[in-house]
FITOR-111402 format. One line per 3 residues: number of its first residue (from 1); their letters; for each residue x, y, z of C-alpha. Coordinates in steps of 0.2 Angstrom, whole numbers, plus 5000, padded with zeros to 4 digits. Layout:
BEGIN
NUM = a = X/Y/Z  ...
//
This chain:
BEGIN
1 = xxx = 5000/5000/5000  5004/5017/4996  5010/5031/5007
4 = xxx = 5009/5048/4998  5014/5067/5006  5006/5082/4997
7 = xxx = 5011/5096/5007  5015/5114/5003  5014/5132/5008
10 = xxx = 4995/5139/5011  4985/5142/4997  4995/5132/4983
13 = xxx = 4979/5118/4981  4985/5104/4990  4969/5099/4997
16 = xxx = 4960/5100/4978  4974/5087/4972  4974/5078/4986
19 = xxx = 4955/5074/4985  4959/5072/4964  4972/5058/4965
22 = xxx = 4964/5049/4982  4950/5047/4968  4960/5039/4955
25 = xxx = 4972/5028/4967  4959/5024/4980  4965/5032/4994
28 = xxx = 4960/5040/5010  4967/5056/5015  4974/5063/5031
31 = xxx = 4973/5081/5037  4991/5086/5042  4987/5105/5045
34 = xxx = 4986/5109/5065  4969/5120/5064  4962/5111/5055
37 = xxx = 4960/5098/5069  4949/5110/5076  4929/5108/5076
40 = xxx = 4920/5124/5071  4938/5132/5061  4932/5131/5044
43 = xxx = 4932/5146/5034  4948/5154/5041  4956/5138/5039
46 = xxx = 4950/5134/5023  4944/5117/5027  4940/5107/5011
49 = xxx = 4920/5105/5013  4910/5088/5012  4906/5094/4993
52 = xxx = 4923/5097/4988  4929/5078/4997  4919/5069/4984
55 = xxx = 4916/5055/4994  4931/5054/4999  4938/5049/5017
58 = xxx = 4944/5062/5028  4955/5057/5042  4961/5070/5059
61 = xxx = 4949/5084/5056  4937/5090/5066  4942/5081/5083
64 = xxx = 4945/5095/5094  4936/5108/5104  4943/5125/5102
67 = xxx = 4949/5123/5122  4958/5110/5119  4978/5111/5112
70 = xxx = 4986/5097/5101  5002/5094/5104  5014/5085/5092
73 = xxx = 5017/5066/5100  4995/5066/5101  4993/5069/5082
76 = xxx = 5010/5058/5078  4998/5044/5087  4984/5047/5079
79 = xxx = 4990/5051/5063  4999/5033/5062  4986/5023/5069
82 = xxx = 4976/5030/5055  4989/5023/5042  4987/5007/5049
85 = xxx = 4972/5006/5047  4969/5012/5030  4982/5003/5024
88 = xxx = 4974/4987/5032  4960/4990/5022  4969/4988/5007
91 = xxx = 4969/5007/5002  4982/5018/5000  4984/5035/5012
94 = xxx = 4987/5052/5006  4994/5064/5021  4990/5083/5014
97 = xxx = 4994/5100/5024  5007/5113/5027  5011/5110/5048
100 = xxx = 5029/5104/5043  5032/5098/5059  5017/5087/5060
103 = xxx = 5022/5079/5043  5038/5076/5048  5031/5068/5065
106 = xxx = 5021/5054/5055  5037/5049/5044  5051/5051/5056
109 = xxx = 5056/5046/5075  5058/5064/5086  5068/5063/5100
112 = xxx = 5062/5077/5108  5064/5076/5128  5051/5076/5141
115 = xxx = 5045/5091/5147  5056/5100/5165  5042/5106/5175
118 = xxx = 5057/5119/5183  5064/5122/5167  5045/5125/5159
121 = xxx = 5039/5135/5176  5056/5147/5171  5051/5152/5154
124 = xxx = 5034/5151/5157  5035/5166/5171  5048/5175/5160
127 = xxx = 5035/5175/5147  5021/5181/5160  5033/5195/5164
130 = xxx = 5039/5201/5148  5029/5194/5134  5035/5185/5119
133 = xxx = 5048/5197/5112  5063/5192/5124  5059/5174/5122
136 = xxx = 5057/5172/5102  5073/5184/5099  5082/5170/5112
139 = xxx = 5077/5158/5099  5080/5165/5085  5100/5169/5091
142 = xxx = 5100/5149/5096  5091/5141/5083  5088/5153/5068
145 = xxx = 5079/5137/5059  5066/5134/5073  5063/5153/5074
148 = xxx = 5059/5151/5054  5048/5136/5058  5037/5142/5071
151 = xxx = 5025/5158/5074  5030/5170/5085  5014/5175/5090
154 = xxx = 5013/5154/5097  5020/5157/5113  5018/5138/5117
157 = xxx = 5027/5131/5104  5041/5144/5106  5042/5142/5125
160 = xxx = 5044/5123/5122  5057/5124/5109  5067/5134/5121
163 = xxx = 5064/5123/5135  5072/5108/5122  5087/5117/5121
166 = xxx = 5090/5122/5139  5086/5102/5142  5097/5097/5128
169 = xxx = 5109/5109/5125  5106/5108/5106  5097/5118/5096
172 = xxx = 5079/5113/5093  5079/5107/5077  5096/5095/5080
175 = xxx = 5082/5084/5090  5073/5083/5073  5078/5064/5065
178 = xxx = 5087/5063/5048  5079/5056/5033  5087/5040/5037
181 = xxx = 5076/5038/5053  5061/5040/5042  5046/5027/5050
184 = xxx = 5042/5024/5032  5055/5024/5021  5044/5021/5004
187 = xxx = 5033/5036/5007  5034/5050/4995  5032/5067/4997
190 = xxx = 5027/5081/4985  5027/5098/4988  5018/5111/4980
193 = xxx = 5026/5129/4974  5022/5144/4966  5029/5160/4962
196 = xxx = 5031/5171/4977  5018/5186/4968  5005/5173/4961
199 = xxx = 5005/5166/4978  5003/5183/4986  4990/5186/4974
202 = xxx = 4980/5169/4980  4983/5173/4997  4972/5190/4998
205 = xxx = 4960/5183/4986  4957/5169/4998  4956/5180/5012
208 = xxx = 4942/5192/5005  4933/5177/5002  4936/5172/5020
211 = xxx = 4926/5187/5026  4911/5185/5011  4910/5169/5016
214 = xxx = 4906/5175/5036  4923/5171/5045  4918/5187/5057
217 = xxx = 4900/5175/5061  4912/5159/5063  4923/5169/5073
220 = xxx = 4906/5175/5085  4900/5156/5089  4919/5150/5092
223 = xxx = 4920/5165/5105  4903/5158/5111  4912/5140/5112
226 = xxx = 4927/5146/5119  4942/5151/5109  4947/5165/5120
229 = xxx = 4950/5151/5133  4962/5140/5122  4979/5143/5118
232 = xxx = 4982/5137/5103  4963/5140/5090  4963/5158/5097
235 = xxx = 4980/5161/5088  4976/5152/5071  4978/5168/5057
238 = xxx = 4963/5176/5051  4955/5169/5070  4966/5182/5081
241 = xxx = 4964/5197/5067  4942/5196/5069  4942/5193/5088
244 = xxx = 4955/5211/5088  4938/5216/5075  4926/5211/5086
247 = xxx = 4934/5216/5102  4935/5234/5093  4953/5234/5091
250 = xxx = 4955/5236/5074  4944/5239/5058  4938/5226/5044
253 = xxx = 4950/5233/5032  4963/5231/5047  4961/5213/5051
256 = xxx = 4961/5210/5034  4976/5219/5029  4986/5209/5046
259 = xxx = 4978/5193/5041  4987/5195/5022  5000/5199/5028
262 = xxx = 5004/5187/5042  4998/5172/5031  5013/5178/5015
265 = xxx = 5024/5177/5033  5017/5160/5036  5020/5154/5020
268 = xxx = 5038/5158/5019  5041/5150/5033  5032/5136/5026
271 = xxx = 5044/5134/5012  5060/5137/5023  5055/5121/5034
274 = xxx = 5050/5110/5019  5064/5115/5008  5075/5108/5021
277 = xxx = 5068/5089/5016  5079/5084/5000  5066/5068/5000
280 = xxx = 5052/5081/4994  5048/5081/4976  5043/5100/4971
283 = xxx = 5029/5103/4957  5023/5119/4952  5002/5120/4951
286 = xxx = 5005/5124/4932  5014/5108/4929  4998/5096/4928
289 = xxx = 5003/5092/4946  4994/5077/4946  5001/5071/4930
292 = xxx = 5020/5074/4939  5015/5062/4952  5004/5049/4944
295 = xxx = 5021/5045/4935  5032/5046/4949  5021/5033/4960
298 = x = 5019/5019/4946
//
């Protein structure tokens, strides 16, 4: 059975191709993008809707309240056990999304340490004291990659990065496994890239579609549900620009504008983590992407 990776920065139609070629290989498809775990985050995360998945399966989606945080050893679980299955079905899997981290979970073996309550407690008052700022330009003088790979604006995931290195002593992302580690080594991984101005251009078009489509509305019932109370959903881009909107911080054209340009941010970080993985196979959209990867796989 096959394991197939179709990952990306946002907006380059992974999800789309993904759902084309599960159709013609007889696949199920895994959701490897971190909000969209989360019940409720549809528009701003531009979760593919039942319409568009054709009948096809759609694993690790939808699983979590907007309290709840996923952490990286949960979805590694999950996402696994979800292979297994499949696979024992007799069908092949299809992992699509952009969280490189959560990708390179399923394939690989991290070695990433347990958590140091002292060591956590430290950073953790340090970050109630004096924000993020100190923190993230901490990381990005000890592990410039990590500071690339992560959000700033995620305080969790930058907090534990730094607590790896204080445990370890290594930079962050010398904890991440070489390809030769890799759990399945006859996967194969495609990545999906496009000009930086064509993307830029997709990226604000899909983000005045987000607020047609009534992300501020979707926003409303998550604050309803909770989201001010997680760590992690209230964060997510285009989510933390419309609660600023609806708390009065900010105009429409504001959070708009922020969310544009945080999401171009995003993606460049996207394609510095995956173009660090020489096992990726890179296909532009204009290339008949599915046509580059139905040769590659038979």
């Amino acid at each position: 059975m096959k394991l197939i990776v179709i990952c990306g920065a946002t907006a380059t139609g992974k999800s789309d191709l993904a759902v084309t070629l599960a159709q013609e290989i007889d696949a199920e498809i895994i959701n490897a993008d971190s909000m969209q775990l989360y019940k409720g985050m549809d528009i701003g995360t531009a979760k593919i809707t039942s319409e568009e998945r054709k009948g096809i399966a759609h694993h690790l989606m939808d699983l979590l309240e907007v309290t709840q945080d996923a952490n990286v050893a949960w979805y590694q679980e999950n996402a696994r056990a979800a292979i297994t299955e499949i696979h024992g079905r007799g069908k092949n899997a299809i992992v699509v999304g952009g969280t490189g981290l959560y990708i390179k979970a399923i394939l690989d073996e991290l070695n990433f340490p347990d958590t140091d309550p002292v060591v956590r407690a430290e950073l953790e008052l340090e970050f109630a004291t004096k924000g993020i700022g100190p923190l993230f330009e901490r990381l990005e003088k000890l592990d410039p990659a990590a500071a690339l790979a992560i959000d700033k604006a995620n305080s969790r995931r930058v907090i534990r990065a730094l607590e790896v290195i204080k445990i370890t002593g290594k930079p962050f992302t010398a904890n991440l496994p070489r390809e030769e580690s890799s759990r399945y080594p006859h996967a194969r991984q495609f990545g999906l890239v496009m000009d930086r101005d064509a993307l830029s251009e997709r990226i604000s078009n899909r983000v005045e579609r987000m607020w047609e489509q009534g992300l501020v509305a979707e926003v409303e019932k998550l604050i309803a549900a909770g989201i001010t109370q997680g760590v992690t959903a209230q964060r997510a881009l285009g989510y933390a620009q419309v609660i600023a909107q609806i708390e009065g911080k900010v105009t429409e054209e504001e959070a708009k504008e922020e969310t544009k340009r945080a999401t171009r941010q995003y993606a460049r970080r996207q394609e510095t983590w995956f173009s660090r993985d020489e096992r990726i196979t890179w296909i532009s959209p204009t290339q008949n992407a599915l046509q580059r990867i139905r040769e590659s796989i038979n």
